[in-house]
Each structure stands twice: as structure tokens, then as C-alpha cells.
N, C-alpha and C positions, 0 to 999 in steps of 0.2 A: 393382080388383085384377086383375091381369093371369094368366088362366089358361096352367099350363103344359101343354102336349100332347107327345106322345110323336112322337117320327118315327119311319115305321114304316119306310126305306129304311136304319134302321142297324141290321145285324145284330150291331153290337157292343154295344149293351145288351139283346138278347135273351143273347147269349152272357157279361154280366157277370151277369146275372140267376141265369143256371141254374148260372153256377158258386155263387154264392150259397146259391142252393137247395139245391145238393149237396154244399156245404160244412156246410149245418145243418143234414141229414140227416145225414151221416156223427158228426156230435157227438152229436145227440137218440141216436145209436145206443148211446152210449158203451161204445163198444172202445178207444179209445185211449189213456187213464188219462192221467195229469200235471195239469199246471197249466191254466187257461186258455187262456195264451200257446200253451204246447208244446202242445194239443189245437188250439188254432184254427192253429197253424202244419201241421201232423200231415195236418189235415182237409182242409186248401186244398192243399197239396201233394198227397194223395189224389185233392181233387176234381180237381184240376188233370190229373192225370193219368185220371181216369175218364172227364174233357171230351175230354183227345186220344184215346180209343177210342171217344166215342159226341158227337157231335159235338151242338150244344144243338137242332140241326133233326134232329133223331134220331125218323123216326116208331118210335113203342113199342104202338103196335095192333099185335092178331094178332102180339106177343111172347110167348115160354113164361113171363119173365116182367117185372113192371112196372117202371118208375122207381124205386119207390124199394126193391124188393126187387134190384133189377139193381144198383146202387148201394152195398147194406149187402155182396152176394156180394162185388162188385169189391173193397171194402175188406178185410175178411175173408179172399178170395185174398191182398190185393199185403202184409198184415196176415203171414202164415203166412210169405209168398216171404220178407219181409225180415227176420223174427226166428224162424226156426228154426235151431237149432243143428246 
């Protein structure tokens, strides 16, 4: 059986990974309410946008605060900005 190994010279599956991550953080959080669809669509467009502010090489040491509380705020913000009346 042929082992598969990661290349470490592609920062593009480090960067589909953490969208990933922050995609099923933002759900485990459930703020978003709907269906599956409309929350995993919801979440990825979130994540997608929390990736363009904190990029997946993002050191989170000596942060006031961590990954995945920095993650639930950003939702919660972009959550407020785009449905208040």
C-alpha cells in the first residue's frame, strides 16, 4: 500500500484546512440558525471572510485572545453589522 505524505511546500492545504476549521467552529457555535445548507453556506462565507483578516499563518501567541474565541467575536461582529435594523 502506497503511503500518502503531505507536502509541506503547499501553503494551500495548510490554508484549506484552517478554512475548514473555522468553518466548523463557526457551526459547533450555533449562531447562525437555518438549515444545514444555509448554516454551512452562512459559515464558510464567515470563514472565508475571518481568513481574509487573519491569514491561516496567523501567529495567535501573546494574543488578548485565542483562535477560537477570536473566530466566535468575528462572527458575532460581521453577525450584528449585517442584520441589524
Amino acid at each position: 500500500m502506497k503511503q500518502i505524505t503531505r507536502k509541506k511546500d503547499i501553503p494551500c492545504v495548510d490554508n484549506q484546512k484552517d478554512l475548514a476549521l473555522i468553518t466548523s467552529i463557526i457551526i459547533n457555535e450555533d449562531v447562525l440558525g437555518g438549515t444545514i445548507f444555509q448554516t454551512f453556506d452562512r459559515a464558510y462565507a464567515l470563514a472565508e471572510k475571518f481568513q481574509d483578516k487573519f491569514s491561516h499563518d496567523f501567529n495567535w501567541e501573546n494574543q488578548k485572545l485565542d483562535f477560537d474565541e477570536a473566530i466566535i467575536l468575528f462572527t458575532k461582529q460581521e453577525l450584528e453589522k449585517n442584520y441589524t435594523i
